[in-house]
C-alpha positions in Angstrom: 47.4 -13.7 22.3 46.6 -17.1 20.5 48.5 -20.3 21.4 50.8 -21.4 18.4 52.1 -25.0 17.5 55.7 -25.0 18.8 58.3 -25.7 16.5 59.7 -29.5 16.2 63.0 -29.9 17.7 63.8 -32.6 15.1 63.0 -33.5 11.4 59.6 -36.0 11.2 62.4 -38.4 10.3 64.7 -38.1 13.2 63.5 -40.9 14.9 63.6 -43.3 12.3 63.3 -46.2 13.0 61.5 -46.6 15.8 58.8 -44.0 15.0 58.3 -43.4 11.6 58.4 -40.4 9.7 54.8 -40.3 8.2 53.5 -41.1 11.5 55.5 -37.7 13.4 54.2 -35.6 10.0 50.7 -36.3 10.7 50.5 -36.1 14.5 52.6 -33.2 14.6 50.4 -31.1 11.4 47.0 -32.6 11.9 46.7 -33.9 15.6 48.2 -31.3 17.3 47.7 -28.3 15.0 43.8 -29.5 15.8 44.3 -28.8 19.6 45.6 -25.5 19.0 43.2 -23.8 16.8 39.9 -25.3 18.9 41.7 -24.5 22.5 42.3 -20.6 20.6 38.9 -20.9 19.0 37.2 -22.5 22.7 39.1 -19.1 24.3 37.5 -16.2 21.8 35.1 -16.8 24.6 37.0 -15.2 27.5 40.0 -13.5 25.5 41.3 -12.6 29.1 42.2 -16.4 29.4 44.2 -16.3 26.5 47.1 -14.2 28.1 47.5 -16.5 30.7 50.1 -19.6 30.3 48.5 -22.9 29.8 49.9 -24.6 32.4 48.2 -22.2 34.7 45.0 -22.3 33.5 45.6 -26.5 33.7 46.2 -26.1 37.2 43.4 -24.5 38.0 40.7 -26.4 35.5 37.8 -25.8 38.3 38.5 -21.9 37.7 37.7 -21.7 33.8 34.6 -20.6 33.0 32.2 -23.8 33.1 30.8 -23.2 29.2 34.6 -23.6 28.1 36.1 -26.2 30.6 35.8 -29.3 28.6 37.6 -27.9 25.6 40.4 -26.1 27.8 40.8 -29.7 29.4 40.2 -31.5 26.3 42.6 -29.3 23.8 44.4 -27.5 26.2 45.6 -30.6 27.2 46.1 -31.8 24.5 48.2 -29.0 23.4 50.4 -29.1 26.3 51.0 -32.8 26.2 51.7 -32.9 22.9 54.5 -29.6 23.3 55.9 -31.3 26.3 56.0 -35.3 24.7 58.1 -33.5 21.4 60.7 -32.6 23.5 61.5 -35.6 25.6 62.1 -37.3 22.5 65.0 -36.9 20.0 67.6 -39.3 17.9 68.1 -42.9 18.7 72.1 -43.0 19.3 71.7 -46.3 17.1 68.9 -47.9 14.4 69.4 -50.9 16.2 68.4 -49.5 19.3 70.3 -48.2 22.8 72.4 -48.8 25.3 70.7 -46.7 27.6 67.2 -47.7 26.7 67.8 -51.4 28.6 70.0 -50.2 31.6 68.8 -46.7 31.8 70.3 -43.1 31.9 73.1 -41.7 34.0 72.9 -38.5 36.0 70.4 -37.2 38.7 67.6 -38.7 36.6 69.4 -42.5 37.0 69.6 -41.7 40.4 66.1 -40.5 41.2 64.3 -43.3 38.8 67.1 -45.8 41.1 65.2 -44.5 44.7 62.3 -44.2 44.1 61.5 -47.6 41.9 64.8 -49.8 43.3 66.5 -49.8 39.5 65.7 -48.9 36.1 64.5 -52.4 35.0 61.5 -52.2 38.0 60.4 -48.6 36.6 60.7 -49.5 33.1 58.5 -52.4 33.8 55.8 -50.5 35.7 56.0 -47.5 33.3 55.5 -50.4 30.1 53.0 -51.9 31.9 51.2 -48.7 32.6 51.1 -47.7 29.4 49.9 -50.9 27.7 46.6 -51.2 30.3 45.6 -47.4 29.5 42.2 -48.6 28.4 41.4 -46.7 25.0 43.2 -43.4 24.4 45.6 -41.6 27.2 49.3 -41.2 28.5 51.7 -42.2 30.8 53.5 -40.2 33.1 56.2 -40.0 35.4 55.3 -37.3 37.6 56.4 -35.5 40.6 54.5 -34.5 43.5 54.3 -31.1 45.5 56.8 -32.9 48.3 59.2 -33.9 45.2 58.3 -38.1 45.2 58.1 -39.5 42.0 55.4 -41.3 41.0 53.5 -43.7 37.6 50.1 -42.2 36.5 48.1 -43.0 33.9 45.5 -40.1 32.6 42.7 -40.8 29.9 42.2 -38.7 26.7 44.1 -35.3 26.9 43.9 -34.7 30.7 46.9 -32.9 32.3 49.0 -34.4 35.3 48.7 -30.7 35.9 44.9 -30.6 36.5 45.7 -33.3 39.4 48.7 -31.4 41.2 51.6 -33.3 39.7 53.7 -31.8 37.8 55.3 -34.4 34.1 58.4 -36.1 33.9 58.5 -38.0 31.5 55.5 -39.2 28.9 54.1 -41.6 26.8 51.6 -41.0 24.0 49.4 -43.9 23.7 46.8 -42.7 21.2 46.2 -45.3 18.1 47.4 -42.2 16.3 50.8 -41.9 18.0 51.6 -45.8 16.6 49.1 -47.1 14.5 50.5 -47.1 10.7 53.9 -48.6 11.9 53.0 -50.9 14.7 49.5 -51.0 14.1 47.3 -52.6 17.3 50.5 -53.5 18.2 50.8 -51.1 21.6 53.5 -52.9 23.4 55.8 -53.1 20.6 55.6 -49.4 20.4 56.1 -48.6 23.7 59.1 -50.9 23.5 60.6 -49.2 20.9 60.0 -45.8 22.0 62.5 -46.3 24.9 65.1 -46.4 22.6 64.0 -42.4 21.6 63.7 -41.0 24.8 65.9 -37.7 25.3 66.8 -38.1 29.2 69.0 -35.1 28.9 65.7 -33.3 28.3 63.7 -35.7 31.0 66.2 -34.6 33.3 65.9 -30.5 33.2 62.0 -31.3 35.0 63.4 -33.1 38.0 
């Protein structure tokens, strides 16, 4: 069974105009579609591997096969970061920006950001500042522990909070590719505005 690029939950234009259209296209066809055809090509190795879900061989990295590790870590990775970032995302309510994107969501996810940072400004914050001093190419994530805590973690490249025992939240794609023909080496600013696409209906199904 070979691992397939997931379908987009929205058009590349959907989150106009914080993220722009050309930018989704190419990340979505070229980036990701990359990930998927070397992690299926890294796995004509050990076709075995290949039935089992991703997330469970990310789990257990130390358990592949050491001649195909890096590229299950590398694209595998890569794959399921890229599947799981799509769908925490979806339509600004507003091209101006939104509401919920300075005060924060409502629901169990308000709640649990509100215990375990103090309010949504404090996480915010931390989670901005996270993202901005990933050094080079990586993600931030707000994760979950075995015992339920949430938690800010940064990983570099395409590593998997998976690989480390946590299980995502909510991420953040910082890749040059993710920003770099609207905002350019302008990180912050597109971290900024990314707030205002985040789908926390979605976030909230992985609490």
């Amino acid at each position: 069974m070979k691992y397939e690029l997931p379908k987009l939950p929205y058009a590349y234009d959907a989150l106009e105009p914080f993220i722009d259209a050309k930018t989704m296209e190419i990340h979505y066809t070229k980036h990701h579609q990359a990930y998927v055809n070397n992690l299926n090509a890294a796995l004509e190795e050990h076709p075995e591997l290949a039935e089992e879900p991703l997330t469970n061989l990310l789990k257990a990295i130390e358990t592949v096969p050491e001649s195909i590790r890096t590229a299950v870590r590398n694209h595998g990775g890569g794959h399921a970061n890229h599947s799981f970032f799509w769908t925490i995302m979806g339509p600004p309510v507003s091209k101006a920006g939104s509401k919920t994107a300075i005060e924060g969501p409502e629901g169990k996810i308000g709640e649990a950001i509100t215990k375990s940072f103090g309010n949504f400004g404090k996480f915010k914050t931390e989670f901005s500042k996270a993202a901005t001093g990933t050094f080079g190419s990586g993600w931030a994530w707000l994760v979950r522990d075995a015992n339920g805590k949430l938690s800010i973690m940064t990983t570099p490249n395409q590593d998997s909070p998976l690989s480390k025992g946590f299980e995502p939240i909510l991420t953040l794609d910082v890749w040059e590719h993710a920003y770099y023909l609207k905002y350019q080496n302008k990180r912050p600013d597109y971290i900024d505005a990314w707030w205002n696409v985040v789908n926390w209906k979605e976030v909230e199904k992985h609490l």
